[in-house]
C-alpha positions in Angstrom: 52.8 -35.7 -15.4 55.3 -36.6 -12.8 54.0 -37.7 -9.2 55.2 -34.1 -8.0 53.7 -32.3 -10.3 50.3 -34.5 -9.8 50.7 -33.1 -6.0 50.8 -29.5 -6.7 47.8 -30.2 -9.0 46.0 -31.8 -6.3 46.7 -29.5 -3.5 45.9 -26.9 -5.3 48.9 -25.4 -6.9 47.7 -22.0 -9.2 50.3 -22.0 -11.7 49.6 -26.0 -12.3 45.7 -25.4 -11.9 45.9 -22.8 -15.0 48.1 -25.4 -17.6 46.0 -27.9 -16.9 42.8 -25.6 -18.0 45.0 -24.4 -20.8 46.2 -28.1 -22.3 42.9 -29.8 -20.8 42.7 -32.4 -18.8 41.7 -34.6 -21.8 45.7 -34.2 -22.7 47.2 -35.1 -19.3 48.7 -38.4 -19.3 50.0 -39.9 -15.7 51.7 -43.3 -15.7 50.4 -46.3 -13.5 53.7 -46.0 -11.4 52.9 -42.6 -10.4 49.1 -43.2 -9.6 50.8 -45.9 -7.3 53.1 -43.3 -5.2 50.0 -41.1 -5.3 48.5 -43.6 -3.6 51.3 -44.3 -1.2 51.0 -40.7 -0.4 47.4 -40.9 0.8 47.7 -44.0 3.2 51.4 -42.5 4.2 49.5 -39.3 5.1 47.7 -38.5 8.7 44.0 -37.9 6.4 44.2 -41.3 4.4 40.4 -41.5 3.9 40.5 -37.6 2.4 43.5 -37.9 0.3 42.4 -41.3 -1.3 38.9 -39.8 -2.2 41.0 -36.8 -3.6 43.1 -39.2 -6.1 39.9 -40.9 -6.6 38.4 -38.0 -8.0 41.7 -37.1 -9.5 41.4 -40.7 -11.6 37.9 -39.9 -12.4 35.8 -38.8 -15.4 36.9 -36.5 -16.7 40.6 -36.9 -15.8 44.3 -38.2 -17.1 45.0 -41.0 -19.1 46.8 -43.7 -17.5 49.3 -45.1 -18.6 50.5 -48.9 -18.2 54.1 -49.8 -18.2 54.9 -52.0 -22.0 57.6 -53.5 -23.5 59.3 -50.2 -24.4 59.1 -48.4 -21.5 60.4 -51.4 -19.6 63.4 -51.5 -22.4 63.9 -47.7 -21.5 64.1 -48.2 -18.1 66.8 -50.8 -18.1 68.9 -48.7 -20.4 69.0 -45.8 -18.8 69.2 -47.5 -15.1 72.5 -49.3 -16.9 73.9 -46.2 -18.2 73.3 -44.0 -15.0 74.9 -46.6 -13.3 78.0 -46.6 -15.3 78.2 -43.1 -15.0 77.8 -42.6 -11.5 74.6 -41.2 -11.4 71.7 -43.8 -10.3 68.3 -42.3 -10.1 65.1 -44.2 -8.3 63.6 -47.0 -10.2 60.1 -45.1 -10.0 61.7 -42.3 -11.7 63.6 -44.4 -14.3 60.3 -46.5 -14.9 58.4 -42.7 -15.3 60.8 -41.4 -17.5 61.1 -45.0 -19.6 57.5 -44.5 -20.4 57.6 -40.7 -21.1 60.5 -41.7 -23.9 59.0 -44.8 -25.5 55.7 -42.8 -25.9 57.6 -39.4 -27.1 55.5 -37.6 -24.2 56.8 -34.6 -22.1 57.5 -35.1 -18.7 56.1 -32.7 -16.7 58.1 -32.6 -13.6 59.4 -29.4 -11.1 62.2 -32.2 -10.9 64.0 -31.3 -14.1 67.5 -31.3 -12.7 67.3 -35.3 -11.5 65.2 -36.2 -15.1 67.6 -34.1 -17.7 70.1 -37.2 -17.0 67.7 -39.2 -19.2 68.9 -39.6 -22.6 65.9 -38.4 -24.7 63.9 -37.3 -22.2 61.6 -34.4 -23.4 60.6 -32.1 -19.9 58.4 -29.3 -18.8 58.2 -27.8 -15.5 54.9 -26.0 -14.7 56.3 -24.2 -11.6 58.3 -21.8 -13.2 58.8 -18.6 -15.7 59.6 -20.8 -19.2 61.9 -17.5 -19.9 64.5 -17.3 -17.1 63.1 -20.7 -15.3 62.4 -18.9 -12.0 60.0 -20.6 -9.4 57.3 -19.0 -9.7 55.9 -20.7 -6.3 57.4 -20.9 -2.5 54.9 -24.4 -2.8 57.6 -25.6 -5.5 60.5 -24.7 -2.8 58.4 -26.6 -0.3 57.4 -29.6 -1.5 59.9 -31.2 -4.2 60.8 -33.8 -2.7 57.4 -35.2 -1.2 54.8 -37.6 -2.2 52.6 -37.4 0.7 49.3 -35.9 -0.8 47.9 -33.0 1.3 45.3 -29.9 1.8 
């Protein structure tokens, strides 16, 4: 799961709240670079003690499996931050690291951040906010908060 979609999750999010009970949480995998902006989120944030408690329980048992960067997914990332760049279209090195460890692992990306991801050569993505037929956001919370780490109730 990408750091946005960990946020909807977190802040309650219906339409993420009901995947997450239909996969089980025993299947979510989160990587270590996006339990890191999590956590930037919570001491960026005006309720630091709250959110941190939140992603603690989050990170808990039962919760996601967390994933550690490796070898391949740091392979991944250089590759595709080299070929973005050559191409004109550079995306974050969180993102690239994310997305290098989504690939080397043959997981899907679950992101409401498709558009900036489907760059990534080989990248396999899901987006939880929306109608899988006609791709509609489903949620005025997607519209809100896409572009937002900080961790919230």
């Amino acid at each position: 799961m990408d750091t946005d979609t960990c946020i909807y999750l977190l802040n309650g999010e219906q339409c993420v709240k009901k995947r997450v009970a239909m996969v089980g949480v025993e299947h979510i995998a989160v990587t270590a670079v996006t339990q890191g902006e999590l956590y930037f989120g919570a001491y960026n944030s005006g309720r630091v003690a709250h959110n941190l408690e939140r992603i603690q329980q989050f990170f808990g048992v039962p919760g996601p499996t967390l994933l550690a960067l490796d070898e391949n997914s740091l392979m991944n990332f250089g590759k595709f931050k080299s070929e973005l760049r050559r191409k004109g279209q550079p995306i974050g090195d969180i993102d690239l690291l994310i997305a290098g460890v989504a690939v080397s692992r043959g997981l899907t990306l679950v992101t409401n951040n498709t558009k900036h991801f489907e760059r990534i050569p080989g990248i396999s993505l899901d987006n939880w906010l929306t109608v899988s037929d006609d791709r509609k956001v489903i949620s005025e919370t997607a519209k809100n908060t896409s572009n937002h780490t900080e961790v919230s109730s």
